[in-house]
C-alpha positions in Angstrom: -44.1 -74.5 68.6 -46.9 -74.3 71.1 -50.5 -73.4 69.9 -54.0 -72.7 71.2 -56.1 -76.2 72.0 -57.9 -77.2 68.4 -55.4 -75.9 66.4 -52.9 -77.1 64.2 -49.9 -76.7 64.3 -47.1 -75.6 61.2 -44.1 -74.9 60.7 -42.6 -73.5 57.1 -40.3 -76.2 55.3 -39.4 -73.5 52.3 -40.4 -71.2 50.5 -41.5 -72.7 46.4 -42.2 -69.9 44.7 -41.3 -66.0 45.0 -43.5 -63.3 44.0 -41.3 -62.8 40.8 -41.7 -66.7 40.0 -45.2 -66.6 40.4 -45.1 -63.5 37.9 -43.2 -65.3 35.3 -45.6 -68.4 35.7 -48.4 -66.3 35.1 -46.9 -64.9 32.4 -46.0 -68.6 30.7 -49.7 -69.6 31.8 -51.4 -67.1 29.4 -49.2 -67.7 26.4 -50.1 -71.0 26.7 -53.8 -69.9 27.3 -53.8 -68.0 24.1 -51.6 -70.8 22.0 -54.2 -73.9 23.2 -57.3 -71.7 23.0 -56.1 -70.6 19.4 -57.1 -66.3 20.7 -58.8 -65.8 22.9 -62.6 -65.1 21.3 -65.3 -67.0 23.1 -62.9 -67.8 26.3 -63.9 -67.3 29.7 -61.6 -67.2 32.9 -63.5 -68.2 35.9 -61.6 -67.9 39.3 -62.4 -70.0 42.0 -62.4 -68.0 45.2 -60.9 -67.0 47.2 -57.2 -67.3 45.3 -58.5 -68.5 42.1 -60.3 -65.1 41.3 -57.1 -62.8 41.5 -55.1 -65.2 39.5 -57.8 -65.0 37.0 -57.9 -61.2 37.1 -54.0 -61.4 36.6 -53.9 -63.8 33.5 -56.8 -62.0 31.7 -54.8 -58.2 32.2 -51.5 -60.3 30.9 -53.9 -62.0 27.9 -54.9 -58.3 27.7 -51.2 -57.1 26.7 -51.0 -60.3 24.3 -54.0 -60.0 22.6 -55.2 -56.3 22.7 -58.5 -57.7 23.3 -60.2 -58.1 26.9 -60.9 -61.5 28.1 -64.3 -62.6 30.3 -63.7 -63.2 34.0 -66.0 -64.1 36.2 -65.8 -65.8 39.7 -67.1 -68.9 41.3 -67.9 -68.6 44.8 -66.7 -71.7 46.7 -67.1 -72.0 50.8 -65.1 -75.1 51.0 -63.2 -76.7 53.9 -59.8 -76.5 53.3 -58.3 -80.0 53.5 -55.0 -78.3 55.0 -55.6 -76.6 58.0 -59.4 -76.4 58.4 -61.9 -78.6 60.7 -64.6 -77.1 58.8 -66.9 -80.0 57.3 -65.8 -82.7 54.7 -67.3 -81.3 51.2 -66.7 -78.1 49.7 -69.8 -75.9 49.7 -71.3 -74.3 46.9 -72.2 -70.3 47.4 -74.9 -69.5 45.1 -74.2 -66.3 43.4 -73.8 -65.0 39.5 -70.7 -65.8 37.7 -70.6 -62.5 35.9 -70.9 -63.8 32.5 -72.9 -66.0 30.4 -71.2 -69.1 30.2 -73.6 -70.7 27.9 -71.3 -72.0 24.7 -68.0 -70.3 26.3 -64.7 -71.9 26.5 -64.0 -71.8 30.1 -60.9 -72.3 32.0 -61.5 -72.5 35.7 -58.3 -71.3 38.1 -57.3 -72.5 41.5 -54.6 -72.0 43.2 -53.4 -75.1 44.2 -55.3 -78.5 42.7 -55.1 -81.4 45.7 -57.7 -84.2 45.8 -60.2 -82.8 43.0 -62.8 -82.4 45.3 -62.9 -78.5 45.1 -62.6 -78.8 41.2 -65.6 -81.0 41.3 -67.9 -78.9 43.3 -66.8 -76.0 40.7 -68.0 -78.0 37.9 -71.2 -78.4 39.6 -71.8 -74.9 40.6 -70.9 -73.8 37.0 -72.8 -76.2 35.2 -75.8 -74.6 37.3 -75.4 -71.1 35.3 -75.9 -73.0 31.8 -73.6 -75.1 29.4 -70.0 -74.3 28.5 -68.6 -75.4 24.5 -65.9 -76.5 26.9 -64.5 -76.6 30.4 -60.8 -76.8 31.1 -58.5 -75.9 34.2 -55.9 -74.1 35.4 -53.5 -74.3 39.2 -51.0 -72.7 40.2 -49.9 -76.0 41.7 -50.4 -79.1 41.4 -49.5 -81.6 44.6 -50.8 -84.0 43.2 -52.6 -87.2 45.9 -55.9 -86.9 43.8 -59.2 -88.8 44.8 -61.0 -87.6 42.1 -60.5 -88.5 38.4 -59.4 -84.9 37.6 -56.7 -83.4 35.6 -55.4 -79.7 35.1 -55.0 -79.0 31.3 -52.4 -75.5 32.4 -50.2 -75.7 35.4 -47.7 -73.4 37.0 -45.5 -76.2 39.0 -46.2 -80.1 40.0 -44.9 -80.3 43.4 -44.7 -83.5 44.7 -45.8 -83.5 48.4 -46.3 -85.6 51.5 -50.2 -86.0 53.1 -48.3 -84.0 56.4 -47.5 -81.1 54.0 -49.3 -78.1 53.0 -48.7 -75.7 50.2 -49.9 -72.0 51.0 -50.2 -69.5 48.3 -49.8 -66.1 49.0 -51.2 -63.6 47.1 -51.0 -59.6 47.1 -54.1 -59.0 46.4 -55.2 -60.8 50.1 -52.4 -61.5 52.0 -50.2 -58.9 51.0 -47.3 -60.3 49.3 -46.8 -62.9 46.8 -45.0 -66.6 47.3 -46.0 -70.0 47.6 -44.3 -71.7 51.2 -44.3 -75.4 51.6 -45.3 -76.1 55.2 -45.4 -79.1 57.5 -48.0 -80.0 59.8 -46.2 -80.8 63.3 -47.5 -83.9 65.1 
């Protein structure tokens, strides 16, 4: 595989997930949502973009059908290097904007896609902490590779996948690339 200079290059190892795998995950994910949070009154889902926020917006429309209530979403706005492919700069970065809800006393459960080293986590702590205090802060991935260098722990997870520091999960989502699935790439030295 030959690629412009600067770039990295990947090749697929398999595909994890398809789209009707990541559907029944989701599904699991917000029975357990509404089990652990005992209903869902005073819960907040706050995506982490970029494919944090339509996972949120899918759990609260299937917590919806449960509960015949709405649930909060809101969105946290996170420009952060993406420790798989990007050069960009070695901290996420923080994009000030409004959550869309009062978090102040919520339960809130922020969503990732896929929870690595705990670094993005952290810097969504931070940024939410900035719009006020939650009752309680807990957080849901799609995936968890595990290789953490933070002290942080998902509480609701789709699938531990167990991965090697040359290998990169990429989640797919409809809502911005189209289709749904979760590959397992490699980078190619």
């Amino acid at each position: 595989m030959t690629s412009p200079a600067g770039t990295v290059q990947i090749r697929q190892k398999g595909r994890l997930m398809s789209s009707s795998e990541i559907d029944r995950t989701l599904v699991r994910l917000a029975h357990e949502i509404v089990e652990k949070a005992n209903g869902i009154e005073n819960v907040g889902l706050v995506g982490i973009r970029r494919r944090g926020v339509p996972i949120a917006q899918r759990l609260a429309a299937l917590i919806k059908n449960i509960e015949k209530a709405d649930v909060l979403v809101g969105t946290l706005d996170i420009n952060l290097y993406r420790d798989d492919l990007s050069t960009a700069g070695p901290k996420p970065v923080v994009v000030k904007g409004a959550i869309g809800f009062d978090v102040n006393d919520k339960h809130i459960i922020l969503i990732d896609d896929v929870l690595y080293t705990g670094r993005t986590v952290r810097a969504a702590l931070d940024a939410l902490f900035d719009h006020g205090r939650p009752a309680k802060v807990q957080l849901l991935a799609l995936i968890d590779r595990g290789h953490r260098e933070l002290p942080v722990e998902a509480q609701y997870v789709g699938r531990v996948v167990q991965t090697t520091d040359n290998e990169i999960i990429e989640v797919k989502l409809k809502e911005i690339d189209a289709n749904d699935q979760v590959l397992l790439v490699e980078r190619v030295i």
